[in-house]
Each structure stands twice: as structure tokens, then as C-alpha cells.
C-alpha positions as CSV (number, residue, x, y, z in Angstrom):
1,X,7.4,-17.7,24.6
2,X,7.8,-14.2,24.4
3,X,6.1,-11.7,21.6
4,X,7.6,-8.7,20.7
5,X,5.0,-6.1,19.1
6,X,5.9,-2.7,17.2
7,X,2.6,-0.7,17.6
8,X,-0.5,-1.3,19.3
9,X,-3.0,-3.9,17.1
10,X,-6.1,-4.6,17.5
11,X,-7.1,-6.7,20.6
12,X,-8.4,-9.5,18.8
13,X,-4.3,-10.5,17.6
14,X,-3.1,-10.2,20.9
15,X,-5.7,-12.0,22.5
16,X,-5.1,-15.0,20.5
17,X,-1.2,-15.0,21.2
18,X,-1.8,-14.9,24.9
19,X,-4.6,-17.5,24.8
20,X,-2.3,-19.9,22.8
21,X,-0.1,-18.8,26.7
22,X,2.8,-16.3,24.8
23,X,3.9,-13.4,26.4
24,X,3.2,-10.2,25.2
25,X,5.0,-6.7,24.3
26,X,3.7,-4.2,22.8
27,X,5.8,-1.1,22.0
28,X,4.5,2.3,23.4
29,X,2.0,3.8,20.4
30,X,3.2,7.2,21.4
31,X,6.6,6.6,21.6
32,X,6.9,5.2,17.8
33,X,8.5,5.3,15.2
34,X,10.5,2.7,17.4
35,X,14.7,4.0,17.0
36,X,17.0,1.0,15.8
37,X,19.0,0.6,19.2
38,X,15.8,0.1,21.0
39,X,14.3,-1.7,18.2
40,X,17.5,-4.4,18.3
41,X,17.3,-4.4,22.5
42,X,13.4,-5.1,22.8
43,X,13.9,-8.4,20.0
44,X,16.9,-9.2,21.5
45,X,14.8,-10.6,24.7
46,X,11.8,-11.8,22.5
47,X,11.4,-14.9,20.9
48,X,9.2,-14.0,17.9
49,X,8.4,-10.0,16.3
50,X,4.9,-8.8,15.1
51,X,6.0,-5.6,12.6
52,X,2.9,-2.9,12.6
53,X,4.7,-0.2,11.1
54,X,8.1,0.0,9.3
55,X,11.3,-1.6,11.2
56,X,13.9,-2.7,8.6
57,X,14.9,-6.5,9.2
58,X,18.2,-7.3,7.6
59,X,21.1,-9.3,8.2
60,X,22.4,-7.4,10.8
61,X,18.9,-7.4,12.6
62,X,18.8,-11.9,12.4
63,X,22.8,-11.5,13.4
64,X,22.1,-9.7,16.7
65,X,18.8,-11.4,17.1
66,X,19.1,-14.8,17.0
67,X,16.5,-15.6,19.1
68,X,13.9,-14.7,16.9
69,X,12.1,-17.5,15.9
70,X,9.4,-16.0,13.1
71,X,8.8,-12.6,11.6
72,X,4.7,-11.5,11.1
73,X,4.0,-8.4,9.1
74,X,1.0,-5.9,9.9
75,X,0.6,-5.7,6.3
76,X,0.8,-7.0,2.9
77,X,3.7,-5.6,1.9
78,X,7.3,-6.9,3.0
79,X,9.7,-4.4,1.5
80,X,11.3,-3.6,4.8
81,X,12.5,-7.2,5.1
82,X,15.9,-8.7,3.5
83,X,13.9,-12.2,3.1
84,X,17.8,-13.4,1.2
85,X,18.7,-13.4,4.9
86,X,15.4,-14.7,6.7
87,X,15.7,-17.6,4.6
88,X,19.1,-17.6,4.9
89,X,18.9,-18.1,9.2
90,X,15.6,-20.0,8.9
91,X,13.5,-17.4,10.2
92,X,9.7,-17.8,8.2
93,X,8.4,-14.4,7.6
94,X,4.8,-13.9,7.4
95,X,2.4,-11.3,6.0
96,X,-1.3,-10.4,5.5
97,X,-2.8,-10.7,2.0
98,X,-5.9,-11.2,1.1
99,X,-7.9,-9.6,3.7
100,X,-7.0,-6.3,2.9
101,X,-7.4,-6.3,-1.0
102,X,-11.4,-4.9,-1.2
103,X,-10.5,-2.2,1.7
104,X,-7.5,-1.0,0.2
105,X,-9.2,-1.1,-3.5
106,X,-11.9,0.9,-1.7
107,X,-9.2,3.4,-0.5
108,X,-7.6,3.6,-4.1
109,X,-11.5,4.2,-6.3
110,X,-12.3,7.0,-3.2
111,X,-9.3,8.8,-4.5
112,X,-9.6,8.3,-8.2
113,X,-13.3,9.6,-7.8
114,X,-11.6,12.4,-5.2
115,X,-9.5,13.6,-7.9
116,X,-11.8,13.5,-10.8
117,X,-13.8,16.2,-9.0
118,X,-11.4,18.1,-7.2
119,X,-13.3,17.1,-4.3
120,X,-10.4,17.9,-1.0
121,X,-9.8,21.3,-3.0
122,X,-13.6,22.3,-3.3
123,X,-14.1,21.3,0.6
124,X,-11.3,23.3,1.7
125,X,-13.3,26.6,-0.5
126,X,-15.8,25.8,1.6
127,X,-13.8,26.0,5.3
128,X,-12.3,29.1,3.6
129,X,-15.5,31.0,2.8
130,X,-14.7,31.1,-0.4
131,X,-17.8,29.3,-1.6
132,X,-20.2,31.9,-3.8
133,X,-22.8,31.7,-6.4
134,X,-23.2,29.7,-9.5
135,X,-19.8,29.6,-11.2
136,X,-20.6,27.4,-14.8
137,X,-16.6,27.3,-15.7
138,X,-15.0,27.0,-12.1
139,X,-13.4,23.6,-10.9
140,X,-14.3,21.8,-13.5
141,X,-13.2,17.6,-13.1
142,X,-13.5,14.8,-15.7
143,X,-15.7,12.2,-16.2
144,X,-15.2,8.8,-15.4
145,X,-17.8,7.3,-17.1
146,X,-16.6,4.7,-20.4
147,X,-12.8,5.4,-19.5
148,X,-9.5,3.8,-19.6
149,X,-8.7,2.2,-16.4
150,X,-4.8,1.0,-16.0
151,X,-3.7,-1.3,-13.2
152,X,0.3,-1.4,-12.6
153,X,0.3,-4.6,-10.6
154,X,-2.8,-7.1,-11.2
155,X,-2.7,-8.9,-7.9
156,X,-5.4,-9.3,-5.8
157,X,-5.9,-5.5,-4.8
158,X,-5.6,-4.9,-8.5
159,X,-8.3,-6.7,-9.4
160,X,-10.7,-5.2,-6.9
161,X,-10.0,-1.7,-7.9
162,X,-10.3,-3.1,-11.5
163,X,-13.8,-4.6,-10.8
164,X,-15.2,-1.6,-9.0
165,X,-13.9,0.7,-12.1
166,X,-15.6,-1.3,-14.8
167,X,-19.2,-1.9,-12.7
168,X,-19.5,1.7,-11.7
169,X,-18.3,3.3,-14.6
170,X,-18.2,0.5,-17.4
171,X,-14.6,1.5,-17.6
172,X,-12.1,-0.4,-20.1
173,X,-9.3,-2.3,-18.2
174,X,-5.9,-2.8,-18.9
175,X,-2.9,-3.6,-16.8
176,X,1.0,-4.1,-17.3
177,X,1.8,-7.5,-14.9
178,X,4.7,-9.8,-14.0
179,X,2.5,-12.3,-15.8
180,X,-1.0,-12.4,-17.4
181,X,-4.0,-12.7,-14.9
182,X,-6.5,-15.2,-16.4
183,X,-9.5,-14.7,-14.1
184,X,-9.1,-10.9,-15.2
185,X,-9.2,-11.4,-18.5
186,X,-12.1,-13.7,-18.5
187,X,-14.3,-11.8,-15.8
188,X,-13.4,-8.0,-16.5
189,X,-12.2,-8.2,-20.4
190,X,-8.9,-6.9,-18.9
191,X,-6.1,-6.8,-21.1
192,X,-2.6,-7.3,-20.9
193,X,-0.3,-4.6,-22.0
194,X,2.8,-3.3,-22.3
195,X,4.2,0.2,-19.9
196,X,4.0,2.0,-22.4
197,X,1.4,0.7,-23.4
198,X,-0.6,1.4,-19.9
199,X,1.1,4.7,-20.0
200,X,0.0,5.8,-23.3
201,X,-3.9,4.3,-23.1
202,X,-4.7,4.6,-19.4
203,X,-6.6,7.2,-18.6
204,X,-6.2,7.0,-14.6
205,X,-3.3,4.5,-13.9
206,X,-3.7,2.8,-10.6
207,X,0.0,1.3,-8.6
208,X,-0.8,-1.9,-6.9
209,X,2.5,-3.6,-7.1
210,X,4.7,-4.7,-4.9
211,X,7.5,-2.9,-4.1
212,X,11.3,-4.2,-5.8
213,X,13.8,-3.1,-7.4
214,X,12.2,-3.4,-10.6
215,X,9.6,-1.2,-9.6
216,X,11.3,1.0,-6.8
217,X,10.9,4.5,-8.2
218,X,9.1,3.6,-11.7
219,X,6.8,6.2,-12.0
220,X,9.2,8.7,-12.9
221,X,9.6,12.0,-15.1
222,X,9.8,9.7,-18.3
223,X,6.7,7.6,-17.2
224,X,4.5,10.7,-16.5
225,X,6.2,12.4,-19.7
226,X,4.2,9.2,-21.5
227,X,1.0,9.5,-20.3
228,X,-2.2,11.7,-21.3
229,X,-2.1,15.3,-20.4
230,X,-6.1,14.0,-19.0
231,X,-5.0,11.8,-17.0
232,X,-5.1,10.8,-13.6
233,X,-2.3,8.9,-11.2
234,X,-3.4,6.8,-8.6
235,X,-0.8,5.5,-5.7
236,X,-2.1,3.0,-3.0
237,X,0.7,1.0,-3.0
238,X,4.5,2.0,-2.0
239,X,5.4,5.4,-2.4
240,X,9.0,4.4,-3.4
241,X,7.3,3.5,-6.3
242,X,6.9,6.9,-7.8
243,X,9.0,10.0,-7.5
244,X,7.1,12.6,-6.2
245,X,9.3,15.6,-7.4
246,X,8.9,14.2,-10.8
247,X,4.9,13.9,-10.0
248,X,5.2,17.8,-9.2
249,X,6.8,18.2,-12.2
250,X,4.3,16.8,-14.3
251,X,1.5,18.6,-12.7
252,X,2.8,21.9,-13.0
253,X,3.2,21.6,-16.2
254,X,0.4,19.9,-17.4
255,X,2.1,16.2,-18.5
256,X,-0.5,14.8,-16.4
257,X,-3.9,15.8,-14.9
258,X,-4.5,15.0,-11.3
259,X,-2.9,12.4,-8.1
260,X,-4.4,10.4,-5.4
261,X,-2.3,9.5,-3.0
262,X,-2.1,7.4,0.1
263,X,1.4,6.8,0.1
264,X,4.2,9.2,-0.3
265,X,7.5,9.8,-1.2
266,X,9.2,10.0,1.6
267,X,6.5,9.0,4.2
268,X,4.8,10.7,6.2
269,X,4.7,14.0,3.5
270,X,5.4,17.4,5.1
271,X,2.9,19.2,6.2
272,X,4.7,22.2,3.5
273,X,4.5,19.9,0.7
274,X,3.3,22.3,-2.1
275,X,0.8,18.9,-3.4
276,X,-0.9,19.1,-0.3
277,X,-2.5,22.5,-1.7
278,X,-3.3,21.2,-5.7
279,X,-7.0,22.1,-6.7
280,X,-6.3,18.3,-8.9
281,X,-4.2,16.5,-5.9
282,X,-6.2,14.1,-3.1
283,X,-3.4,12.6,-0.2
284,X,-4.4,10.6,2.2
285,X,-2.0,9.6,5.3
286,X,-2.0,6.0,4.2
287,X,-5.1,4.3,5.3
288,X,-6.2,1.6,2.6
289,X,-6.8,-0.9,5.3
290,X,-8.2,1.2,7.6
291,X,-11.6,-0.2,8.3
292,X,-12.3,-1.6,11.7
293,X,-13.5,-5.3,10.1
294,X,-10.1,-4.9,8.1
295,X,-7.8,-4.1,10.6
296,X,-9.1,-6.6,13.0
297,X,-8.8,-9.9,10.2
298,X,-4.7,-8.3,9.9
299,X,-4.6,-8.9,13.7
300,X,-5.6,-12.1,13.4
301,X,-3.7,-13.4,10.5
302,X,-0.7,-11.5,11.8
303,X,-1.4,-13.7,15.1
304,X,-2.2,-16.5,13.6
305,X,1.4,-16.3,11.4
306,X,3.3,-16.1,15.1
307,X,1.3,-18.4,16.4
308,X,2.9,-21.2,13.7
309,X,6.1,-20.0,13.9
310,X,6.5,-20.4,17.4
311,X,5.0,-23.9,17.3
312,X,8.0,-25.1,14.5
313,X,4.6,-25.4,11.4
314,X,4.4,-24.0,8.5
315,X,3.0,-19.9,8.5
316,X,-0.6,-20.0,6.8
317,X,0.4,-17.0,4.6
318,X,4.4,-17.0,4.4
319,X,6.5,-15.4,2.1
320,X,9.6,-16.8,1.9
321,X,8.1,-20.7,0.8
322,X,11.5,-21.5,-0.1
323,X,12.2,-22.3,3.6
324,X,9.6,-25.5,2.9
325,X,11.1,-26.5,-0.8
């Protein structure tokens, strides 16, 4: 059967789909992001789709693709897919949890630590010439060290970022969930709060939800307006999640100290964006998973997901399980 690929992955995935004797296509790197015509034509001739990027899958997409057989994400996330109407034509979709959680929680303490010491501002001093003598009072950051850490979203990423916070910097941790996280509370003496709550307490808040409508657009001028004028905001998960005008907002004016972000709102940012140029703002071009050992386990699980689907078993990591209920 025939594969249909977005963007080039790592050879490992690929290798395994033709081994297990499926045809291969993999979109053009330089030619993406992949324009919905072309998008519709290439899974029209393709018997399953590998999504390494964004490509929305709706309705429309499983009514002019019937074809399609199984739907494997290049990511944890599945925002861009209506899975009411997977489920609804049968179609499994499948993503890649799990092997991404340590990278990404990496991704999410690099910025936090970024932040806290103004660290992309000071480089850029330095590629500017601007560095001089001793200054005691200049770019001053914040310690870390016995702090509130807050994790919106206390899933597997969640509680990486949360471990690393409290053994590097015997940080307190508590997180606002869909439900209370056990192994948390026993291992990290996490606990459970309320949003305003987390927004009130946290001294760096940390996004590691997934992206719904309950938290599309969350972090807004209200939220910031509730947190510490110290403190700092972390984003690794969907930028849709916060509202980056409001974000500006509350760093002019002092509602909130500093942001680190790797995803943005919209993506990819401007190259004008005014944040980009914040002495207390860190953005990264959304990379949490991108490690080479990372990237490659994605490949395979994302393989492995397409591999299933086209064989008529269940997905190893599928999202909509109500297909098998």
C-alpha cells in the first residue's frame, strides 16, 4: 500500500514502512507548508498519511479521501485533527507520546533558566559590542532557587519539567489538571490547585496541556493580570493556548516578569515581532523534540502507528480508542 508523507522524517520511519513492502511519498521539505489542493490530491492516491508538520484533517479531508485507511501524527499533539470525524469514518488516528516528554521538558527548563537570566538578551550585547566593564546593577535576573514552580497540564511532559524544577532547584510544585496526578503527588509533593490558584502562587507557570477548547487561548490578559509581577511564563505547548498580544501587554507593563517560548501565536512569529527584542523574553522556533535520539523514536512510533493501520490492528498509541469500545 501506498504512504503518503508531509515532510521529510527521519530515515529510520521510513525504512520500516518500506521494509514492511509500503510505498513511499514523501512531500518536498522545501516546498512545505504543503497548500490544501495539493495536500487533498497527494492523499487522494495514498492509502494511509504520516502528518510531520500541521495539515488540518476534517471532515471534508475523510469525505474527499476515502481511501485513507489510518492517520499517524509526527507529534504528540493532535489539535489539527477533527477526531468526531475520524471516528466517525473509521479512520484510527495515531500520535507519539511518551518519547518525547524528557526532550521537550528539557526544551521548556532551558527556557525558564533562559529567562531567569536574561540570557538571549545578554548574548545579543555581546554580538553588538555592547559588552563593557563591571556593571553591579545591569541585567539583573531572578533566582530560581526554593521557588514556586506551576505546571498547567500535569501529563507526562508536565511531570518531567516538574521533576527537573524541584531536583535542581528544590522548587515547590503545583499544577492545575483535568484530574489529580497521584504519582506526582507522592514523588514530587506536587499539589493540586486551582487557576487561580496556580496563577496567584506560581512563580514561573509552565503550559503543558493539550490544546481544546477549554484551553485554546487561556492564558489571556485576565490570567496574566492574576499572576506575580516576578513572575515568569513558560509556553512549550500550543501557542493557541496563550494570546500573545495580551503576553505583550503584560510585559510592558510589568503584570508579569519574563516569557519563554517555543511556540507562538500565530506560528512561525515574525521576524518584526517586538518580543523577539525583550531583555526578559527567550523564543525558540519550536524545537522541544528536537534531539536526534528524540526525533528518530517519533519516526518510529509514527511508522509503527501506519504500519497497524494498514494491516486492519489496533495502533500501539491511538487516540481515538473509541473506534475499539
Amino acid at each position: 500500500m501506498r504512504v503518503f508523507i508531509t515532510n521529510q522524517i527521519p530515515d529510520n520511519g521510513i525504512r520500516m514502512m518500506l521494509e514492511a513492502g509500503h510505498e513511499v511519498t514523501v512531500f518536498p521539505p522545501d516546498q512545505t507548508p504543503i497548500q490544501r489542493d495539493v495536500f487533498i490530491q497527494h492523499c487522494k492516491k495514498h492509502d494511509a498519511l504520516l502528518v510531520a508538520g500541521f495539515a488540518k484533517i476534517d471532515e471534508d479531508f475523510f469525505q474527499q479521501c476515502p481511501n485513507i485507511k489510518v492517520v499517524s501524527l509526527f507529534s504528540v499533539g493532535y489539535d489539527s485533527v477533527d477526531l468526531a470525524s475520524a471516528t466517525k469514518y473509521g479512520i484510527p488516528v495515531g500520535n507519539t507520546p511518551d518519547v518525547l516528554s524528557k526532550a521537550t521538558a528539557e526544551t521548556a527548563f532551558l527556557l525558564m533558566l533562559a529567562v531567569s537570566r536574561k540570557a538571549f538578551f545578554n548574548y545579543q550585547k555581546i554580538l553588538k559590542g555592547h559588552w563593557k566593564q563591571f556593571e553591579p546593577v545591569a541585567d539583573l535576573g531572578c533566582d530560581l532557587n526554593g521557588k514556586t514552580i506551576g505546571i498547567f497540564g500535569l501529563g507526562k511532559i508536565g511531570y518531567e519539567m516538574a521533576r527537573k524544577c524541584k531536583a535542581a532547584f528544590d522548587m515547590k510544585v503545583i499544577y492545575h489538571n483535568r484530574s489529580h496526578n497521584q504519582k506526582a503527588e507522592a514523588e514530587l509533593d506536587a499539589r493540586y490547585v486551582s487557576l487561580d490558584e496556580l496563577l496567584a502562587q506560581s512563580d514561573v507557570i509552565s503550559m503543558h496541556a493539550n490544546l481544546t477548547l477549554e484551553t485554546k487561548g487561556v492564558f489571556n490578559k485576565e490570567s496574566f493580570a492574576k499572576m506575580k509581577p516576578t513572575a515568569i511564563f513558560v509556553n512549550t505547548g500550543r501557542g493557541n493556548m496563550h494570546n500573545e498580544e495580551d503576553l505583550k501587554e503584560a510585559l510592558d507593563k510589568g503584570i508579569i516578569w519574563g516569557a519563554g517560548l517555543d511556540v507562538t501565536n500565530p506560528e512561525p512569529m515574525d521576524k518584526q515581532n517586538p518580543l523577539l527584542h525583550y531583555p526578559n523574553v527567550c523564543v525558540l522556533p519550536h524545537i522541544g523534540s528536537a534531539t536526534l535520539e528524540t526525533r528518530n523514536a517519533m519516526a518510529e512510533l509514527a511508522a509503527k502507528n501506519v504500519i497497524a493501520g494498514l494491516k486492519g490492528e489496533r495502533l500501539p498509541t491511538i487516540v481515538n480508542k473509541q473506534l475499539y469500545e
